[in-house]
C-alpha positions, 0 to 999 in steps of 0.5 A: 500500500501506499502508506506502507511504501511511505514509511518503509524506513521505519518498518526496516529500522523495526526489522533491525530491531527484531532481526539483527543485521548480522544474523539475516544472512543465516536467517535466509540461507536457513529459509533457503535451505528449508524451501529445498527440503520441502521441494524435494520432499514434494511438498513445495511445487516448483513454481512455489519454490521459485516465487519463495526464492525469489522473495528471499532474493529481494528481501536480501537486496532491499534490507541486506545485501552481505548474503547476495552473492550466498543467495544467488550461487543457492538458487543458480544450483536449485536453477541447474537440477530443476526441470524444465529449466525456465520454470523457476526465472518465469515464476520469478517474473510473474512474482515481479509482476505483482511487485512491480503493479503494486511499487510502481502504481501512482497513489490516488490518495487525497492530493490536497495540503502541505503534509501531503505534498511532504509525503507525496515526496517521500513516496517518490523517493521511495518508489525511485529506490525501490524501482532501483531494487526492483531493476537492479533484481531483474538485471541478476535474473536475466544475467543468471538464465543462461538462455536467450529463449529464457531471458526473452519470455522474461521480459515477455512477461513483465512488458505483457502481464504488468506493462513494465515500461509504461510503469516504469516511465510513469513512475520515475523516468518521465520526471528524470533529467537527462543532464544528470546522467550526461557525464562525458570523460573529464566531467564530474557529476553532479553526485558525490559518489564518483565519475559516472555513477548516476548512470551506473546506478540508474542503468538496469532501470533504462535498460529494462525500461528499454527491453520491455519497451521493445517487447511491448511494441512487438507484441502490440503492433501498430494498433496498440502503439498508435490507438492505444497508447501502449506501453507509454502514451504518443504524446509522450513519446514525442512531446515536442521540440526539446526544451519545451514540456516534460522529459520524452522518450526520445529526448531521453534515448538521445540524452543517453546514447549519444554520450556514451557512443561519440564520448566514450571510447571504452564500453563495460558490458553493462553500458554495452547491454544499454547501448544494445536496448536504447539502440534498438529501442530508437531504430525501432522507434524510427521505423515505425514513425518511417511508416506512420509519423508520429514525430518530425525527422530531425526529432531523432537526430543528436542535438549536439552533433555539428554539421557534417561532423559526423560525415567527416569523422567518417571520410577519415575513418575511411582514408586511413584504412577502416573501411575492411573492418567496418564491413565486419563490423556493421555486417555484425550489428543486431538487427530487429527481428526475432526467432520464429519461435519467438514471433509465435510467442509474441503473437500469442502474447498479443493475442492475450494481451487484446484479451485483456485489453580506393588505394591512392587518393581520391575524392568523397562525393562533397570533395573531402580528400578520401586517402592516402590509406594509412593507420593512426591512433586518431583513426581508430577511435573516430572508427570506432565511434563512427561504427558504434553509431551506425551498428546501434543508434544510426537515426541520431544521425541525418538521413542526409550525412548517412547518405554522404558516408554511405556514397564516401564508401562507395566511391572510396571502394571504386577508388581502389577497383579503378586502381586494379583495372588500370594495372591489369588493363582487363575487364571481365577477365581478359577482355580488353577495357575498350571493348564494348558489351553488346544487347540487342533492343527487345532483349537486353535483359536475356543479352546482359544475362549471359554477358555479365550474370555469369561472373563469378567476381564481383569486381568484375560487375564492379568495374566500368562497363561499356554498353554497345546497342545494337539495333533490330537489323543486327546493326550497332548503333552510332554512339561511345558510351561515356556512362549515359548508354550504361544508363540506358542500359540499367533502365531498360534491364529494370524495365524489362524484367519488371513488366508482366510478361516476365513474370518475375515481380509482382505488384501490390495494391499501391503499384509497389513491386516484390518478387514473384512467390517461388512457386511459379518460377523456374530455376533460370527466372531465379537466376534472372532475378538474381541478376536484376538484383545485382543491377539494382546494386550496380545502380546504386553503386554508381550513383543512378537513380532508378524509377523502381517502387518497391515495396515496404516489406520488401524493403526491409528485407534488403536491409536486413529485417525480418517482415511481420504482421505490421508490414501485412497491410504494405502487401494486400491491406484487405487481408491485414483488415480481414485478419484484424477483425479476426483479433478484435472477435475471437469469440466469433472465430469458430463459427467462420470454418477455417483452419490452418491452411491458405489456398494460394495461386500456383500458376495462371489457371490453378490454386491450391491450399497450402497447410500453414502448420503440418495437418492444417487443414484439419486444425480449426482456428478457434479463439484461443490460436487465432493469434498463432493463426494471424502469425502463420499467416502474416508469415507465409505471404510475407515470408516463406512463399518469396523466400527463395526468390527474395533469397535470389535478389538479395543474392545478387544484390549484395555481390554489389552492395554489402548488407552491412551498407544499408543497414543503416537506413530505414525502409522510405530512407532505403528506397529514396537511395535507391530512387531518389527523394520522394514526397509531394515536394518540388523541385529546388530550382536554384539547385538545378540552375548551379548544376545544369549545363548549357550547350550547343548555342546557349552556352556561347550566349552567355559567354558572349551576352553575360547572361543566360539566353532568353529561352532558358530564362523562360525556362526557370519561369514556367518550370517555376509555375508548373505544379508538383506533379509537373515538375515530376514529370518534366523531371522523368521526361528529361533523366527517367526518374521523377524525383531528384538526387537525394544530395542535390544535383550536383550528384546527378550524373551524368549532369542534366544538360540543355542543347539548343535545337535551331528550329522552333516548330519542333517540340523538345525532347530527351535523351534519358541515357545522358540526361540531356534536353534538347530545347528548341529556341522559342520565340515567347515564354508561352510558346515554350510552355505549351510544347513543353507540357505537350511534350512531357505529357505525351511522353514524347521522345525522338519519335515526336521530334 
């Protein structure tokens, strides 16, 4: 009770008097000892065995602490002989359930007067210690379990039975101050008790505030976190711009592990187990707010971090040789999924849950010297500080400089493949560096198979690739590919192999792309997918941006994530709806006939039912399995039916670009890499004036004159008064992509370029392989306004010229 918790000093100096310090340590181990006697006797059950343990154990840390280490090796033994071994850790779990509800809740006594603020004082103080207690007990439970399997149905419990995060940020997290436990190297703070201590003292609360944090927004999903509140209330997850309102748990995170990861160099295991469940806490935090908003970008970002700081940091950590290691490092960050086995957890949790409610020197992509390679104490601690924050807390960072640190490492690594190939004057192993790879139109992607697909290498696909055409007389087209017919060669590649006859990808409601379930392909469509994949990864590896929706659930396999049932609706929504229904009225589940089964599309012309668990078809979907239904379910559309062709893409597509590179990008940020910035937004003008190029007439006007020709300046005007989706399609007209370089474009390549064409009765046209506008001279802003909208709106091309 609160009273009770209000005067627990006194209740302790009492227990003094009746027990005296120095015989509780043999008190205890005596009660210890007595409970083993009767559970071996058979008097005792093991669950009661368990919960009597641990009531001794928290007794002992509360009023004790000389009989700790005595009591626990006591309980690791009786641990080790017991059967099944989990019983005695979740019995202990379930008991902190009803400690933590009990500490933890919010006194709704009379609020009124001084004396009840004085108490209300000394309650807070006493929840903190004992919420301390609590933590500090749960930290050497799930330290002593010696099974991941264990530790994760521990915090199942705690984050499902007694919503252990939202209790503890109510009770003592929400109203703590950051600046507290934001001790640097060198700084003192603000306690008496040493450098870092605060921190040491509050970490097991964090990290179980985190753990269970985690847990609860995998068990409850999109709908609890976002209509329910659960475990911790939006608003005060995010609670606005920093400075304004009370502490939020965003601004907590980040108060917390930026210090630790840019300002420490040396981590305890303790501080390492934080930086695991912050870190993941955050990035999952960020992919849901990717998915659905909840807070603006930069609320995620480290408030402390200068500009381009961290980029630099990065270049250097590359120039001096870290770039191999960073690979192995990041390739080893943990990801967000769990087990089958403890997805099926989970969502019978959530169910139950609902039920109760380069070598040399070269240049990074904003010119920053990148080399030459050489090792220096200074290297390797901004390596390690650059690797921490990519592998566990990459959203403090800007979307925009983990782009210029993922591009620095490209372009350091085609650096170093450049270097190879000048040596060796080959590509593709003896073929000479000027000659060209020949396709045919109508079937470059069958052409470009044979041709590159085969390579065992990498570095082979990774070197400069030259593309001939050759045309439907078998004739090769005029032209020297200076990288715009490489361009249009990746273009036509992605083009061909998504189009339906192919039938290598599929599309969702929403006209977003994924592989073909595996069911309906043959071994050389698999090959063929794993050759787009490559391409994709060529694209990205040389900067191109590609007109390639992908899918959400897709996406983030490609980063490295396992799909789940939140990422059903960015495949077939109306399942996703139909299925939430099922969650929301178990009670009716019976009554609608289905079993564990799914019938599913085996070729054009025939369907088949596919048995989600062995014997499905004969077990019904009831109540009490509709969420262990839900799951299987969710698994096979989003997993096990593409998992061979997924497996394929991914293949190829990391032969190009390492998992570990896109590791550190959300889905929405993934696939603005990969096609450039998305949004509703228009185009940055301004920008695209500093980098365009003018050529074929109107260059020498404005060498000659000063200023830019009459009709470019007309051209800014009515690009400047065209809407959003004019500007986007005047964009795809000109460089087949609608949306722009995510950095600018500077970044464009290669750069977008105005020809001037003598007569003005034509119309402008394109050539999307070099990004170049042929615009005719028009006499009046008009003029150039109809022919161009016309132009861009009929598609037009050479054809229409």
């Amino acid at each position: 009770s609160a009273a009770w918790r209000a005067s627990r000093a006194a209740e302790a100096a009492t227990l003094e008097q009746i027990i005296p310090q120095a015989s509780l340590g043999p008190l205890l181990a005596n009660l210890v000892h007595g409970v083993e006697c009767m559970h071996a006797q058979g008097r005792l059950g093991s669950a009661s065995r368990g919960s009597l343990l641990c009531f001794m154990a928290l007794v002992d840390l509360v009023l004790g602490g000389e009989t700790q280490s005595n009591l626990s090796r006591s309980r690791d033994q009786a641990w080790h002989v017991s059967a099944p071994s989990f019983i005695h850790p979740l019995a202990e779990a379930n008991v902190m359930v009803v400690m933590a509800k009990t500490l933890l809740a919010d006194d709704t006594g009379d609020q009124s007067g001084s004396a009840y603020q004085v108490e209300h004082r000394k309650l807070e103080l006493s929840r903190v210690a004992m919420t301390q207690t609590l933590c500090n007990f749960v930290h050497r439970l799930v330290g002593n379990c010696g099974s991941q399997m264990v530790h994760t149905k521990i915090i199942l419990t705690l984050a499902v039975k007694a919503n252990m995060a939202g209790l503890l940020w109510s009770s003592c997290l929400k109203t703590l101050d950051p600046s507290v436990l934001r001790e640097r190297p060198g700084e003192v703070p603000p306690a008496s008790t040493g450098p870092s201590e605060p921190f040491e003292r509050w970490m097991p609360t964090i990290i179980l505030f985190c753990e269970t944090f985690v847990m609860s927004l995998n068990v409850l999903g999109d709908e609890g976190f976002y209509d329910r509140g659960l475990p911790v209330p939006i608003d005060e997850v995010y609670s606005g711009p920093e400075g304004r309102g009370s502490t939020s748990v965003l601004g907590l995170l980040k108060a917390l592990l930026w210090p630790v990861l840019w300002h420490e160099s040396q981590h305890s295991d303790l501080r390492r187990r934080f930086l695991e469940a912050g870190g993941r806490l955050l990035m999952l935090l960020h992919d849901r707010n990717g998915r659905r908003p909840f807070a603006p970008q930069d609320a995620f970002y480290a408030s402390s971090l200068p500009r381009e700081n961290f980029h630099l940091a990065a270049v250097a950590a590359i120039a001096h040789g870290a770039i191999e290691e960073m690979h192995v490092e990041l390739s080893g960050a943990d990801g967000l999924d769990c087990s089958d086995d403890e997805s099926n957890t989970l969502d019978d949790a959530r169910f139950e849950l609902m039920e109760d409610d380069r070598r040399g020197e070269s240049m990074d992509v904003d010119g920053v010297a990148v080399g030459p390679r050489r090792r220096t104490g200074m290297s390797r601690a901004m390596f390690r500080r650059v690797v921490d924050v990519l592998r566990y807390a990459y959203p403090l960072i800007p979307f925009l400089e983990r782009v210029r640190v993922f591009q620095s490492i490209v372009t350091s690594e085609r650096a170093s493949i450049g270097a190879s190939e000048t040596t060796s004057g080959v590509l593709f192993g003896g073929m000479s560096r000027e000659r060209f790879v020949n396709v045919h139109r109508g079937r470059v992607l069958e052409d470009a198979y044979e041709v590159l697909g085969q390579r065992k290498s990498s570095v082979d696909v990774k070197k400069r690739i030259r593309i001939s055409f050759v045309n439907d007389f078998g004739e090769q087209e005029a032209g020297i590919d200076g990288g715009g017919m490489f361009k249009e060669f990746l273009e036509s590649v992605i083009r061909e192999s998504v189009s339906a006859d192919k039938g290598l990808f599929m599309s969702t409601t929403d006209n977003k792309l994924y592989p073909a379930p595996t069911i309906s392909l043959t071994r050389e469509q698999l090959k063929l997918i794993e050759f787009v994949g490559m391409m994709v990864g060529k694209a990205l590896w040389e900067g191109f941006l590609l007109d390639l929706p992908l899918a959400s659930f897709f996406l983030k396999k490609i980063r490295g994530a396992s799909s789940g049932v939140d990422d059903l609706p960015s495949l077939d929504p109306e399942l996703a709806k139909n299925l939430s229904y099922l969650a929301r009225n178990p009670d009716s589940v019976a009554e609608m006939g289905l079993t564990f089964s799914i019938s599913t599309v085996q070729s054009p012309n025939s369907t088949a039912d596919v048995e989600l668990v062995p014997g499905g078809k004969s077990m019904p979907v009831t109540g009490a399995n509709v969420a262990h239904f839900i799951h299987r379910v969710a698994n096979f559309k989003l997993n096990e039916q593409i998992q061979t062709s997924c497996d394929a893409f991914l293949s190829g597509f990391y032969t190009i670009v390492p998992a570990a590179w896109v590791r550190s990008f959300n889905d929405s940020e993934l696939q603005m890499l990969i096609g450039g910035a998305e949004g509703d937004s228009r185009l940055d003008l301004v920008d695209l004036q500093n980098h365009v190029i003018c050529a074929g007439g109107y260059d020498e006007y404005q060498r000659t004159h000063g200023e830019h020709h009459p009709t470019i300046i007309n051209l800014w005007s009515v690009l400047d008064g065209m809407t959003n989706a004019e500007q986007a399609d005047f964009l795809r007209f000109v460089t087949s992509c609608p949306r722009p370089p995510i950095l600018g474009f500077r970044h464009l390549q290669p750069p977008l370029t105005i020809q001037m064409v003598q007569s003005d009765d034509r119309l402008p046209t394109a050539a999307t392989c070099i990004n170049l506008l042929k615009l005719p001279a028009y006499g009046s802003r008009d003029v150039l306004r109809d022919k161009l909208l016309y132009a861009i709106k009929s598609h037009s091309g050479f054809d229409l010229s």
